[in-house]
N, C-alpha and C positions, 0 to 999 in steps of 0.2 A: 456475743463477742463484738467489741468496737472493731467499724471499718475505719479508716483513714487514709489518704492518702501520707506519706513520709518524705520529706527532703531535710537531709544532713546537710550545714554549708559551713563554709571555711572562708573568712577573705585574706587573700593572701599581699603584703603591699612590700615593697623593698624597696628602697633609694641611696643612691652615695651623692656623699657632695665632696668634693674637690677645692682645695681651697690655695691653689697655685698664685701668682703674682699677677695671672688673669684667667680669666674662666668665662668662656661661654657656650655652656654645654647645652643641649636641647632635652627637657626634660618630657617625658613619656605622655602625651595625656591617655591614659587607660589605667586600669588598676585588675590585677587578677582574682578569679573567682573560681571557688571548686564546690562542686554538690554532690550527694550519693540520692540518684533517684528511687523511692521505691512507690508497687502499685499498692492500689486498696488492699491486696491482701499482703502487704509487709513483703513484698518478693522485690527484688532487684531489677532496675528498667535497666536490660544489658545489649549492648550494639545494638542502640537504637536510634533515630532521630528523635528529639526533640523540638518542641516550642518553647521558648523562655520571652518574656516580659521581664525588664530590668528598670527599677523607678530608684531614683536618688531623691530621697523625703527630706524635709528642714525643719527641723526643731523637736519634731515628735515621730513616733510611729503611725502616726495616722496625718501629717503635716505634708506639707507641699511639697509638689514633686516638681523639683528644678530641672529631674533629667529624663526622658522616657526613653529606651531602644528596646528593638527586641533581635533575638540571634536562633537559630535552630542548629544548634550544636551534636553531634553524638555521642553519646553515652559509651564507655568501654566495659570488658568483661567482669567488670565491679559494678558497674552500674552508675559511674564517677565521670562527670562529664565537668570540662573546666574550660572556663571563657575568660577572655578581658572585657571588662567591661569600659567603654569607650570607641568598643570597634564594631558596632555592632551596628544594624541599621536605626539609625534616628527616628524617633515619632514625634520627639519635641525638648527644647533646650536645647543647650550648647555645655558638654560635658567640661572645655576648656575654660568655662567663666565662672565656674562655682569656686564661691569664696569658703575653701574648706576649714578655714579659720573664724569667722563668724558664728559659729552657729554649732550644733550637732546635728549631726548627720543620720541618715537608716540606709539601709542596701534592703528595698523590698522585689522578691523575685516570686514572678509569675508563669507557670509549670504546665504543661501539656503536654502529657507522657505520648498521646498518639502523633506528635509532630505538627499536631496545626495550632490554632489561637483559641483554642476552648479550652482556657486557665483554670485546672482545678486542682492546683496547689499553689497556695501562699503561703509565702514566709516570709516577716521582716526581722532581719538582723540589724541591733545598734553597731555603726562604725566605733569600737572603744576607743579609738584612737585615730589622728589625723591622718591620713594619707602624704606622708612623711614628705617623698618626692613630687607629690601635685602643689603641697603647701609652699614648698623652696623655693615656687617658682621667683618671688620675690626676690629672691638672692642668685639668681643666674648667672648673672654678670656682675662679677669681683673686678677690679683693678686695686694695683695699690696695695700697702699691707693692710694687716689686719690688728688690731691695736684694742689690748682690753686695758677697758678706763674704770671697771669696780671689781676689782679682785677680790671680793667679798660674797662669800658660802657658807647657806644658809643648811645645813644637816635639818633633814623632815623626821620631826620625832612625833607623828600621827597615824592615826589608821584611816581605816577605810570611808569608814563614817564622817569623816571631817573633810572629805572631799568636796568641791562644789562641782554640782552637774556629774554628781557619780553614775555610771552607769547605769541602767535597768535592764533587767530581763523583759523582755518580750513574751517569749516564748518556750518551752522545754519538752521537753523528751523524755522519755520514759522507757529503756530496754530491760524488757523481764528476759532474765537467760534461764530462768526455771532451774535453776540449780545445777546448771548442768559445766562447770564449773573443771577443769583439770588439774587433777590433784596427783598425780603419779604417773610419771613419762619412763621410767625404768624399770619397773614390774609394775604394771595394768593391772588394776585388781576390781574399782568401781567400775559400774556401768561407762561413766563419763569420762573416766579415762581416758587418753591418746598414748599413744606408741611410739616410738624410733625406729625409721629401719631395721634399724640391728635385731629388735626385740622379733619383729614380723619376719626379719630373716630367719633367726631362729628358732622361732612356732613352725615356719614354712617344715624348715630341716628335721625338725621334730616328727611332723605328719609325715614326709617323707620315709622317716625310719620306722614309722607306724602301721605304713600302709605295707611296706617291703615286709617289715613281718610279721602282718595278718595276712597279705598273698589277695588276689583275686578271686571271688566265684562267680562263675556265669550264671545267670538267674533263668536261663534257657533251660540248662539241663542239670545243673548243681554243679559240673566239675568247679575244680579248684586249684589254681593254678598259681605255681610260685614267679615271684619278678625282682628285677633287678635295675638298678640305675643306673646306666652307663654313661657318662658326660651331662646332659641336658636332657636326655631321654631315657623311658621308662619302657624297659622289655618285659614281655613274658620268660620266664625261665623255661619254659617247656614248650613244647607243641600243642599249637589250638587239638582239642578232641569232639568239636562238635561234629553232631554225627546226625542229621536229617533225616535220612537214607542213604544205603549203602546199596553198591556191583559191585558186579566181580571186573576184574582187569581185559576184557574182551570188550567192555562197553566203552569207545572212543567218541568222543567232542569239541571240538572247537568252543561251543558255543550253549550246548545245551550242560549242566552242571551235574558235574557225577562225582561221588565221595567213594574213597575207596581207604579199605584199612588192609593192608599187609599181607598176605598171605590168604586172603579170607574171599571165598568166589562163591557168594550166592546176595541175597536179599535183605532178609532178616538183622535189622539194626542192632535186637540184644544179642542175639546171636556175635555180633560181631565185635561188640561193645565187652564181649565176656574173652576176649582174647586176647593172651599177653604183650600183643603186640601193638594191640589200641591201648591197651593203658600204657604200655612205655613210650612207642613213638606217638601215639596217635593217631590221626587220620587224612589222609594223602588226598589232596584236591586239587581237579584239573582248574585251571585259570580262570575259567567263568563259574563256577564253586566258589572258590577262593574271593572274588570278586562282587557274585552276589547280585547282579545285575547294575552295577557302579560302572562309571565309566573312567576309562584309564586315566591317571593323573601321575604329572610330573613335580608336584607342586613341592614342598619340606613345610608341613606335614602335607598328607596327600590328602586327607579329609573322604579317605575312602572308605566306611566302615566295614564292606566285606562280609566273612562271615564270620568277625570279630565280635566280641561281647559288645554291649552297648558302654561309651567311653573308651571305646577302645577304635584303630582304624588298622590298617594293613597298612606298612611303609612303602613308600613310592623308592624309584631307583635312587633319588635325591636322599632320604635317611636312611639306606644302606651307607650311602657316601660317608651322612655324618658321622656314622657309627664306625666307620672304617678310619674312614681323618682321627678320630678320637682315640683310638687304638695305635696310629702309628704311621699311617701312609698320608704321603703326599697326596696333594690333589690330581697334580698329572696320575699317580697311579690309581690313584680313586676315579677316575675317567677313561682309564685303559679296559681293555676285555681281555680276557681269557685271565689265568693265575696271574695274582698283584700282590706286592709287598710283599716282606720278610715273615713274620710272624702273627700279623694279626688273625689269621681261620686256628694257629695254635691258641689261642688268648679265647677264645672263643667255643673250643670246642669241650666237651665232657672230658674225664679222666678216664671214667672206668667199663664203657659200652661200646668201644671203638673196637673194631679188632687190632693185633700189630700191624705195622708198628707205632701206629696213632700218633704221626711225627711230630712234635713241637707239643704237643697237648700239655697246657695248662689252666684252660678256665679261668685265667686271673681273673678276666670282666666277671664270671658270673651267669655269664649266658647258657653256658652247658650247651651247646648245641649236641643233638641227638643224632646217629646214623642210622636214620631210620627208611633208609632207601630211596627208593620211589619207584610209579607204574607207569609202566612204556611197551611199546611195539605188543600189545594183549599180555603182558604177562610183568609182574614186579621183580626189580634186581636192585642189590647190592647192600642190602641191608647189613648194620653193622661195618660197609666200610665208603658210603657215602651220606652227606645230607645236601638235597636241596627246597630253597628257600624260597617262594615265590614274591615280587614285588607287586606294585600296584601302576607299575610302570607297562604298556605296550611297547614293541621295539615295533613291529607292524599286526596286519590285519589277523596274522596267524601266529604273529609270536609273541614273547616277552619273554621283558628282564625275569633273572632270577640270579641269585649265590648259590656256591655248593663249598663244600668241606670235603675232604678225602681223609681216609686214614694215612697217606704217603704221603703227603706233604704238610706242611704247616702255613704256606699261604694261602690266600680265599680267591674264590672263584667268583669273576661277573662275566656274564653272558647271557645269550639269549635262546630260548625253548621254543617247542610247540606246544600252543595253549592246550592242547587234549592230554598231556603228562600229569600225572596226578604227584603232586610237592608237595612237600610241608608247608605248614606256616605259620609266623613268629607273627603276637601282635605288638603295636604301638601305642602308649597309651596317649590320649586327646592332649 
């Protein structure tokens, strides 16, 4: 495969003349220059310094150079770095005494992609044309009108070929795009294709609807768990049932992690796993369970995974919030404690597992939340007419956040626990 070094260049020249009843304007001496650097291996020299050698050649590409400077310019996130040439530091000539009307001209530039003077890229480009406002300078100073003495127009019925001092090529370029070529921006169908948002928007929503109903399974233990999108976030519909090992409700913790299922006071995991209350609610974890040996986070997301599937994390007291905002309550009451808002723990809760009078209960979101109790003081209470939720949030050394649900009312509960309670827990997906 051919190395080469690559520079793209551009001369870019612009002038106005003014042709008032006097005129004497100061014309520019510089002229503008743009390149796209790249290295040996075709890659883009991006926010970089460079080295530039700039020579002004006469008569040929290989002819004298009336003008030498060099600049060390930087390169932008294109790799397109753009000088005047004339401002640069002098090595020899004087850029303002070139008779650009005499003669034909070259723009040869000398390239050092590491920023010093070891040039190892050359290019010379033919000026096609005069440097419009350096040429003028003869005409600076008008007085007086302006008086045409041969109103006679000659129409050029010639091509290219009959020019004198037509241009030449120096040099050319060669971009193989290998086929790669886009031929369909509104259904993508070839490899080489590009896309619109819109398109990407709605593959995203697509997978979205794909993943909600194929549902989740934990590669831990097999279960399989349904989920649901509520605003920006992606919930478990059900309660985690991972299940380690299991006590009974006499074993208390702060700090050492103890799983406990419902009603069930011994050891034995299948044992506990085979009970109608680990398969409905699932299984109750004090806060360093829950947690996994993670350390508390307040973050949206918490980046806590817990004892969440892998891709999945435990919500910090922060996406409790957002999930509550998105249901209905304000911020101040999404920052309050104790029962908040009107209706969102209704919007949230199951229809059909609550006892009465299960107030407000509609499930719009989808969440289903479960009343599936919890374990306190040695022994479990209240299944069927409460659920709590544990966050990934600390309120101090011995507590934390959690939500709770009540069959009695239909708003949602924030406050804070002691970590040795064994909650449910909802996960969040990454």
């Amino acid at each position: 495969m051919k190395k080469m070094f690559k520079i793209f260049a551009a001369v870019l020249m612009t002038a106005s003349i003014f042709l008032p009843q006097h005129v004497a304007a100061q014309v520019p001496e510089k002229m503008s220059y743009q390149a796209v650097i790249r290295n040996s291996s075709d890659e883009l020299v991006k926010n970089s310094q460079i080295g530039m050698q700039i020579s002004i050649l006469q008569g040929s590409a290989n002819g004298t150079a009336v003008y030498v400077e060099t600049q060390t310019p930087t390169t932008n996130i294109n790799g397109l770095v753009s000088i005047e040439i004339g401002a640069g530091t002098v090595v020899s000539g004087d850029f303002a005494t070139i008779d650009w009307g005499s003669n034909l001209y070259f723009i040869k530039t000398e390239t050092d992609p590491s920023g010093g003077t070891s040039y190892s890229i050359t290019v010379t480009n033919q000026l096609l044309s005069v440097p419009y406002a350096l040429h003028a300078k003869t005409a600076e100073t008008i007085t007086g009108g302006v008086v045409e003495t041969d109103p006679v127009f000659i129409a050029w019925d010639k091509d290219y070929a009959d020019l004198i001092n037509n241009p030449t090529v120096i040099s050319d370029f060669t971009m193989d795009a290998n086929n790669q070529n886009i031929s369909n921006l509104a259904n993508p169908v070839n490899a080489q294709d590009a896309a619109t948002k819109a398109y990407v928007d709605t593959l995203l929503a697509r997978l979205d609807k794909l993943e909600i109903s194929i549902g989740l399974t934990d590669k831990r233990d097999g279960n399989h768990y349904n989920i649901v999108k509520i605003g920006n976030q992606f919930w478990m519909a059900e309660n985690l049932r991972y299940l380690p090992s299991v006590v009974g409700p006499n074993m208390i913790s702060n700090t050492q992690p103890y799983y406990y299922v419902y009603d069930y006071d011994g050891t034995d995991v299948a044992a506990a796993k085979a009970t109608e209350n680990y398969k409905t609610y699932g299984v109750l974890y004090n806060w360093a369970a829950a947690m996994n040996g993670d350390a508390s986070s307040e973050a949206n997301p918490s980046g806590v995974q817990g004892a969440c599937p892998c891709g999945w994390h435990l919500p910090s007291d922060a996406e409790w919030k957002q999930l509550e905002m998105h249901l209905g309550m304000t911020e101040d009451e999404a920052n309050a404690d104790g029962w908040r808002g009107t209706d969102e723990g209704g919007k949230l809760k199951d229809t059909t597992l609550w006892n009465a009078p299960n107030t407000g209960a509609t499930n719009e979101s989808g969440f289903a939340a479960l009343p599936g109790g919890y374990r306190d003081v040695l022994s479990f209470y209240n299944i069927g007419n409460y659920c709590l939720l544990w966050s990934a949030t600390e309120y101090d050394a011995t507590n934390a956040w959690f939500r709770s649900m009540t069959h009695f009312f239909s708003e949602l509960r924030r406050d804070n626990g002691v970590k040795s309670a064994g909650n449910s827990v909802r996960c969040v997906r990454d």
